[in-house]
N, C-alpha and C positions, 0 to 999 in steps of 0.2 A: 353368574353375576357379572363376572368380567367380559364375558359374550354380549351383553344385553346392554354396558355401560360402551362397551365402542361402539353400536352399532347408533345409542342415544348421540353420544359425540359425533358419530358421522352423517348424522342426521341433519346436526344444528351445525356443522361444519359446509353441508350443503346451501344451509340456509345462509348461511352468512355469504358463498358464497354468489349469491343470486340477489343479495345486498350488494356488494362490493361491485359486481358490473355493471347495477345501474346507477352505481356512486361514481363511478371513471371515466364519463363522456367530458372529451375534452373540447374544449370551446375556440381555441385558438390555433393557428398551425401558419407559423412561418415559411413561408416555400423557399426562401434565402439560402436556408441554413443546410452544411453540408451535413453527410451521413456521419452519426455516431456509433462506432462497437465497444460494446462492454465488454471487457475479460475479465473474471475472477483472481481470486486465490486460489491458495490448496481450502480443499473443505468448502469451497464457493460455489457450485453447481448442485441442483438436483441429481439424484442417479437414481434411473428405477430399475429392478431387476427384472428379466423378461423371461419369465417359464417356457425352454423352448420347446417341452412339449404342447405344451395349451396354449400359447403366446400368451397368458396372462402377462398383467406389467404391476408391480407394488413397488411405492416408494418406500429406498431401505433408508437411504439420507436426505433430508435428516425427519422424523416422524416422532411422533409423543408417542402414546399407546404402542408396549411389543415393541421398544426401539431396540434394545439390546440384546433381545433373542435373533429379530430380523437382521441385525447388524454380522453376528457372529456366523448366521447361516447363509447368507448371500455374499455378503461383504469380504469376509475371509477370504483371504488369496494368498498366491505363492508364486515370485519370481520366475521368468523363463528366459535364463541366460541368453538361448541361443536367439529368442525374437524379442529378447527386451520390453516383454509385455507383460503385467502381471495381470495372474487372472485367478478368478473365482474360485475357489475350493468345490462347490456345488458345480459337479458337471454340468448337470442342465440346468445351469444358469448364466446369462450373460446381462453386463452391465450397459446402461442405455441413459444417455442425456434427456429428457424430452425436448422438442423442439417448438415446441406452443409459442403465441404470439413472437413470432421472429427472433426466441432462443433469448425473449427475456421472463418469460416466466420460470427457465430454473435457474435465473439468478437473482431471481426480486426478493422473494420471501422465500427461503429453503423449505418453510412448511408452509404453505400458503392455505393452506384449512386450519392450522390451529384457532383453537377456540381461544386461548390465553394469547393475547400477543405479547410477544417478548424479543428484546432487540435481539437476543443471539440468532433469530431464524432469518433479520431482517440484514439482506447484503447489500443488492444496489437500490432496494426499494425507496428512500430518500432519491436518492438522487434522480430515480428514474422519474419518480413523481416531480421534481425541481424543474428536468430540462422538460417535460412534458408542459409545465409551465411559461417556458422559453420559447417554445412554439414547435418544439420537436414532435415527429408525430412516429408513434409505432407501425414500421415496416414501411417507412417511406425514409424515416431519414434516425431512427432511433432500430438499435439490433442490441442483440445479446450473442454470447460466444460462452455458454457452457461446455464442459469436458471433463473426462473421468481423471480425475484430479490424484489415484493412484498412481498414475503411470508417469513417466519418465518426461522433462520438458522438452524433451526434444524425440519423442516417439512417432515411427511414422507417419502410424494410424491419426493423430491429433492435427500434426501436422499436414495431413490431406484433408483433414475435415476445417482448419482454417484457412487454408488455400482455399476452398468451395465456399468458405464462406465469405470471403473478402470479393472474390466474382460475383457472388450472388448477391452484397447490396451493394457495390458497383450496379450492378443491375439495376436492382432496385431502385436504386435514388437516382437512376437518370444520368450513368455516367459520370457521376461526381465522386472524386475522390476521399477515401473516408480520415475522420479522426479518430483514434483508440485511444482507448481507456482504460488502462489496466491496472489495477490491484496484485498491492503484494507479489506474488507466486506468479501471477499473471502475467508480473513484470521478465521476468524468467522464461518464461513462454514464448511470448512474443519475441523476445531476444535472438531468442533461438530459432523461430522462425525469420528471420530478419537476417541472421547468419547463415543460413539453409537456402534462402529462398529470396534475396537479395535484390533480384529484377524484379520479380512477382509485389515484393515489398514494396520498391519504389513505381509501380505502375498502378497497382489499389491504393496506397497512403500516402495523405495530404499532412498530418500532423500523429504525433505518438508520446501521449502524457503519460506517464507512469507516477502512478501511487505507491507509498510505503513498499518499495520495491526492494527485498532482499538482496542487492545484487553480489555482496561479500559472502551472502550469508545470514542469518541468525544464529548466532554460535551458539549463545547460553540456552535458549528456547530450545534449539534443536538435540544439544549433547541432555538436558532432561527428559526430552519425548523421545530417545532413543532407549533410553534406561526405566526411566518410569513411567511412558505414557502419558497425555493431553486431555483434558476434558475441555469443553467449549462452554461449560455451564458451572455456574456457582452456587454453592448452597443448596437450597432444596430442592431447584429443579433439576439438582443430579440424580435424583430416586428414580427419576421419569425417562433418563435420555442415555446414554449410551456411556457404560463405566472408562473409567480412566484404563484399568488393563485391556477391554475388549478393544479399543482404540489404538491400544498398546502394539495388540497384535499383530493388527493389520498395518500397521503403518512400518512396522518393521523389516516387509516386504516391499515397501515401498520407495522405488526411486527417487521422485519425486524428494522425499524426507531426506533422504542421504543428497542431494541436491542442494541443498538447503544449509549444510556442514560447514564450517568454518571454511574461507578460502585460503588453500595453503598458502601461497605466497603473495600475497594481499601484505602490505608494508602496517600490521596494524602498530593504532598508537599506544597501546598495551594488549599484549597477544593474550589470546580466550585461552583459558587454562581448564583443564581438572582437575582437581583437588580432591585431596583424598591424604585424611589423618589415617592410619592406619598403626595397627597395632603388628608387632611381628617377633618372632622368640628365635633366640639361635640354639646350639646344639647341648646347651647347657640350662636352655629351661629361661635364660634372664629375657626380660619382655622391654622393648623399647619402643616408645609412642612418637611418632613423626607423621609432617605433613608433607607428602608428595605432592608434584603438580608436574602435570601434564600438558603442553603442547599440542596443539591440533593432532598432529602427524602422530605424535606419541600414544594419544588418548585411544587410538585404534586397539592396540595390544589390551586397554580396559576394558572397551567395549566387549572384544572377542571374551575374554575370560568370564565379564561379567553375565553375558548371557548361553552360554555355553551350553545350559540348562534349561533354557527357554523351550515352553512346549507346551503346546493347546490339543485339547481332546477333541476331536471333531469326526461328529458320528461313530462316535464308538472307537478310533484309532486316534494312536497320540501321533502327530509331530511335532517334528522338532523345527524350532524357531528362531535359530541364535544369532546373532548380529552377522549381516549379509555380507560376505568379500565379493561375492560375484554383483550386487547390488552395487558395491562402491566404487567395484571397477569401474559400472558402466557410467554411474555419478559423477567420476573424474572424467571421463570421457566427455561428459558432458562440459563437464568449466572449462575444458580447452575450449571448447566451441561454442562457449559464451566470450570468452576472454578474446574472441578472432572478430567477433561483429563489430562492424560499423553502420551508423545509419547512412542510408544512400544520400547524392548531393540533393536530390529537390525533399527531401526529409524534414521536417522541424523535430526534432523532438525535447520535450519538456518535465522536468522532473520535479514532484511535489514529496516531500519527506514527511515524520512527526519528530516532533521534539517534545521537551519539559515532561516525561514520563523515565521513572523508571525502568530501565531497559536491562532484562538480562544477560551477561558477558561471559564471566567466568561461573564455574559450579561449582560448590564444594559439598562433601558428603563426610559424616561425619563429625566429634570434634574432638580436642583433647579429651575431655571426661570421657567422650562415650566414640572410640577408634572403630575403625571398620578392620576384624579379623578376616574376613573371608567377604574376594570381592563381588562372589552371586549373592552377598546382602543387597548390594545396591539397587536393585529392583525395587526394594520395600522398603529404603530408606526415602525421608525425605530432606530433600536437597535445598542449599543455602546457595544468594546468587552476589557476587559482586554486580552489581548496578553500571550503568553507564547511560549516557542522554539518549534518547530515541524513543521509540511510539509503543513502547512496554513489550515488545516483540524485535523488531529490528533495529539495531542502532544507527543513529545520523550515522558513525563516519558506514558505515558500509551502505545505507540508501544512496546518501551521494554519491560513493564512489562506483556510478554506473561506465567510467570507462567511451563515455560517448561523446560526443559532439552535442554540444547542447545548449539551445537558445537560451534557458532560465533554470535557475535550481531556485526553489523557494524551501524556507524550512515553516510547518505551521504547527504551533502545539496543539498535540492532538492525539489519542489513542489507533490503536492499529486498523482498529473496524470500525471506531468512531469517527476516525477521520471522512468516512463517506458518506456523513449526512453535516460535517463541516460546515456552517455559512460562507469563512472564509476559502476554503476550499471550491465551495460553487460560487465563487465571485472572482474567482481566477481560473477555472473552467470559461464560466460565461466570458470571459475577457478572449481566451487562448482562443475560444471557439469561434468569436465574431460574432458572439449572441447578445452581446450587449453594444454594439454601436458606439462606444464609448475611446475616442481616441486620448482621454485625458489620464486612466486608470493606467498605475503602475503596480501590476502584481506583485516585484518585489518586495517593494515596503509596504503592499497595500494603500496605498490615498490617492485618491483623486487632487490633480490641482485644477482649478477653474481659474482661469486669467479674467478678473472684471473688470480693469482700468488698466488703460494706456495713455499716458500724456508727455509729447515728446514737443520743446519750445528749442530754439538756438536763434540768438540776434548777438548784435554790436552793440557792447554798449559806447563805443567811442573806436573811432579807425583802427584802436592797435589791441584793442579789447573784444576777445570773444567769450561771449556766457552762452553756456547750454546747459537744461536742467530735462530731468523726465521721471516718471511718476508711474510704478506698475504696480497696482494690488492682485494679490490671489485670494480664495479660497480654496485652505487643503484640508479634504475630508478623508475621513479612514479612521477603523476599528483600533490600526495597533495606538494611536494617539490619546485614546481613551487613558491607560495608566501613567503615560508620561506625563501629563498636565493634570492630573487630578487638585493638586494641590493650586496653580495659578487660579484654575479657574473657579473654585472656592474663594480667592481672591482678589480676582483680576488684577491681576499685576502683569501687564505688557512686558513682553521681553526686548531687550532694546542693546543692539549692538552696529558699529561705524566704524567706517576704516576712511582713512589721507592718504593718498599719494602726490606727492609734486613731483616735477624732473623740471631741470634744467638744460636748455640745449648746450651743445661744447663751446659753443661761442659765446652763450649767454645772451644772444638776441632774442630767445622765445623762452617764455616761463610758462609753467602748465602745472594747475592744482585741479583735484578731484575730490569731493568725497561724498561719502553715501552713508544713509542710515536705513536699519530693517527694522524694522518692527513689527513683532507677531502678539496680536493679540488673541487668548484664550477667549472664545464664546461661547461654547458649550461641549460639552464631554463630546469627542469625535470631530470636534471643528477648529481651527486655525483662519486669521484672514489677518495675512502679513502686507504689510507696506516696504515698498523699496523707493526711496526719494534721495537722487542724488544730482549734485551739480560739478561743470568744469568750468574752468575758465584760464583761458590762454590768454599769455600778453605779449606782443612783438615788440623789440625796439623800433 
């Protein structure tokens, strides 16, 4: 039965698919516009595995049907200290990006045949559909930059294949220098390449935006998915996708993830803890309940204890699993040489954050009632977070503090994956990119101001009498202005403020008054159109 319902699923997966190409003919294509790369996250690329007996190729990430038997049997991997690369438990198995439509098909939709659409498969698919609207066109001036998202941000192998890739739409687009776009994890990548590869960087890239970019870290996120494992899905499509432990597993091998750890010496403004109520008896039997808390640097000793025991059965042999020291070597290795980058001088680079989300910080396990005796529980407990502002994954202060030379930091509320189908997020793209033409749009505060009157008079009104008066209106449009006037503009009531100045010369032969009045009136949710009317007048003896 379950032979007969995938092959129905892959049928009408087909069909949709042969829908969906003749729904994508795009109409418009800007020739202006310089070259765009997308860079993911962790978890943001297709990977298929490649049978290197038979070169078959099956996608393990991410697929509905068989997601977590395929995940455990291909996907599983094991650290290799000495080349830094992890790889596949399954000998004859290796992991493979596809490279379809110019390395944006494995980062549009993770599953691109699912029959259910649902946001978790969808990464840059928004946005790609947005700029393709802008006039971008695929494999002329629109690329993708997928990569096996287990390995290391600064791994050779990744690093040669973005190198090849920044020449190749150099190519592409004609010699035009690119602008990148990176997400999250992506933001770490690129970093690293930029510190690695420094000329290379400044001779392919024109501009370099990063999204929800980990660059401290995600502390709270990471110290949970180190102990208990991450699912990407809520609720009942976890039946379908790939369990919290199986994910567990594999990520615990994973560079990448240890990457991701708190920055040791990062000045935070209240440092990520472990927490940990525990219960403990001394040599007389009496039991005393206390809450510990741990320090980045500290929490390592828990780590180690707490997975000591970790261990997957795979084809019939158990290994063992237990939190990586040779993994975190290499992970510290890495912060140094993120902490050493600069962006080159003809570089922009530009940094978009989230904010107004819960964001996880600290972790606690356990509580008074109910203590943690023994700390291999913590695997199967579950964990409590102190919060802090950020995009429910990375917190502001660590996205800003990317450490760079930087045209703009904007913060925009916004979820960590949601942020990339954003309105306001592609309205300050389109600004950064030059795809909107628009020299009035200030992506900081978000509003356009339109200047629509100028009137500038100056006469005598009598030999020792000068009057000058002048007269500027605007209109200032923008999103964020929507809550802050909701109330005027329910009742139009202009807002209205003036400032005087006189002076006196030291001799008292010349007297000089000034004054100006603003006035903004509320016209509709998103609009402002202010008056500025003021006059001087000078008097000589």
């Amino acid at each position: 039965m379950a032979v007969l319902l995938e092959d129905i699923v892959k049928s009408v997966e087909q069909l949709l698919k042969l829908i969906g190409k003749n729904s994508q003919e795009q109409v418009y294509v800007d020739p202006t516009l310089d070259p765009v790369l997308l860079v993911p996250g962790i978890a943001g690329s297709i990977l298929n595995a490649i049978d290197e007996k038979t070169g078959k190729d099956e996608r393990v990430w991410v697929r509905l049907l068989g997601a977590d038997h395929e995940f455990r049997t291909k996907l599983w991997s094991i650290f290799n200290p000495t080349t830094g690369k992890t790889v596949t438990l399954d000998a004859d198995t290796h992991i493979e990006v596809p490279q379809d439509r110019y390395g944006l098909y494995a980062i549009d939709t993770l599953d691109p045949d699912m029959v259910m659409g649902t946001d978790c498969v969808y990464y840059f698919h928004d946005m790609i559909v947005e700029m393709l609207k802008w006039g971008y066109q695929e494999g002329t001036t629109l690329f993708g930059f997928g990569y096996d998202f287990r390995q290391s941000n600064r791994f050779q192998g990744t690093m040669e294949d973005l190198a090849a890739k920044l020449e190749s739409v150099y190519t592409a687009s004609g010699g035009r220098k690119i602008n990148i776009i990176s997400h999250s994890m992506g933001g770490l990548l690129v970093k690293c390449f930029m510190s690695l590869h420094s000329d290379m960087f400044e001779k392919y890239v024109k501009n370099w935006i990063a999204i929800a970019a980990p660059f401290r870290g995600a502390p709270g996120y990471i110290t949970s998915t180190l102990l208990n494992g991450v699912s990407f899905v809520e609720g009942w499509k976890q039946n379908f996708f790939i369990s919290k432990w199986s994910m567990h597993q594999m990520l615990i091998e994973c560079p990448s993830i240890y990457e991701l750890m708190a920055c040791l010496d990062f000045p935070w403004e209240h440092i990520p803890l472990l927490e940990i109520w525990r219960k403990k008896s001394d040599s007389d039997g009496n039991s005393t309940i206390m809450l510990e808390s741990y320090p980045p640097i500290e929490a390592v000793s828990i780590f180690i204890e707490a997975l000591s025991s970790n261990k997957v059965n795979y084809d019939g042999t158990d290994i063992s699993l237990p939190f990586n020291l040779e993994v975190l070597k290499w992970a510290n290795e890495t912060r140094k040489l993120l902490s050493c980058a600069k962006v080159p001088s003809h570089v922009k680079f530009y940094n978009i954050y989230g904010t107004s989300n819960e964001t996880p910080h600290s972790v606690c396990y356990g509580s008074e009632d109910a203590p943690v005796s023994d700390l291999q529980q913590l695997p199967a407990l579950l964990a409590k977070y102190v919060n802090v502002d950020g995009d429910g994954t990375v917190p502001v202060e660590s996205a800003k503090a990317d450490g760079l030379r930087a045209e703009a930091r904007v913060g925009v509320p916004g979820d960590h994956r949601g942020i990339l189908c954003d309105r306001h997020v592609f309205r300050i793209l389109k600004h950064w990119l030059m795809a909107d033409h628009d020299p009035y749009y200030n992506p900081v505060n978000d509003f356009v101001i339109l200047p629509t009157l100028f009137e500038f008079e100056s006469h005598k009104a009598r030999s020792s009498l000068q009057v000058t008066s002048v007269r500027e209106d605007w209109e200032i449009i923008g999103e964020n202005l929507e809550d802050q006037e909701q109330d005027n503009i329910a009742e139009k009531n202009p807002l209205v403020g003036s400032i005087s100045i006189s002076r006196v010369g030291g001799d008292k032969s010349l007297q000089e008054e000034a004054n100006a009045t603003i006035t903004v009136h509320p016209q509709h949710i998103g609009k402002k159109h202010v008056e500025l009317k003021g006059m001087s007048i000078s008097a000589s003896a």
